[in-house]
N, C-alpha and C positions, 0 to 999 in steps of 0.2 A: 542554485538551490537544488537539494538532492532529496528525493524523495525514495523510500525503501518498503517494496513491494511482497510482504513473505507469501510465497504462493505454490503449489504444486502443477504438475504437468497435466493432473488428469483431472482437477475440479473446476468444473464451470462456474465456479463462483469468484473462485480465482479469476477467468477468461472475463468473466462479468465485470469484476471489478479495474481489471486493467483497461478494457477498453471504455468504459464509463470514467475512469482516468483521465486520459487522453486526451482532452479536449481542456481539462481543468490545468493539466501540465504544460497545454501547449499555452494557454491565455497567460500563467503565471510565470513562465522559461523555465520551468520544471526539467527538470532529469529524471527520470525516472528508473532506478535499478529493478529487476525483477529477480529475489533470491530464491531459488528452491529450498523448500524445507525439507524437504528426506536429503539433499546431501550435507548437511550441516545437522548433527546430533543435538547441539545446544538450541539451535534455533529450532528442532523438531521441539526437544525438550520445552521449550517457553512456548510454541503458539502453533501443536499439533494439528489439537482440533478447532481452533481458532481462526485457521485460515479461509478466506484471506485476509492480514494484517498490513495496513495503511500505515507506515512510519516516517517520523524527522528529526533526524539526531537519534532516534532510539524511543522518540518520545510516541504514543501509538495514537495514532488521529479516529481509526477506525478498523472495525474487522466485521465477515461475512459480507456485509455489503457497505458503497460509498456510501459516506453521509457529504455529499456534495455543498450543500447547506455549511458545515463544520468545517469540511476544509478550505471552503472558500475562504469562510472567514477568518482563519487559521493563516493561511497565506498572504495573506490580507496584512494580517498586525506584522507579521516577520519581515517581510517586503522591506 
């Protein structure tokens, strides 16, 4: 399972979200990609100020902060 991280180099909430992550990715075998959004135009375009944005397939679990709650359970049914 692949999970898709949109995130920036310089926001803590980004930093926030990945590492509050991590521990949910590791219980479920999670992958986790971390995408910059300033090098991709389209993905600035959909979720500038949005970040950071929680994805699976495209579909968005969550943005600024984990909803650990949501994704558990999220993870959970797809399993």
């Amino acid at each position: 399972m692949k999970l898709t991280l949109v995130s920036r180099t310089y926001c803590h909430l980004c930093h926030d979200m990945e590492a509050a992550l991590a521990p949910l990715a590791l219980e479920f075998g999670a992958e986790v990609d971390v995408v910059d959004v300033d090098a991709d135009p389209a993905l600035e375009a959909l979720y500038d100020e949005l970040v950071p944005v929680l994805l699976h397939e495209g579909k968005e679990l969550c943005h600024y902060f984990l909803d650990a709650a949501k994704v558990r359970d999220y993870l959970s049914e797809i399993r």
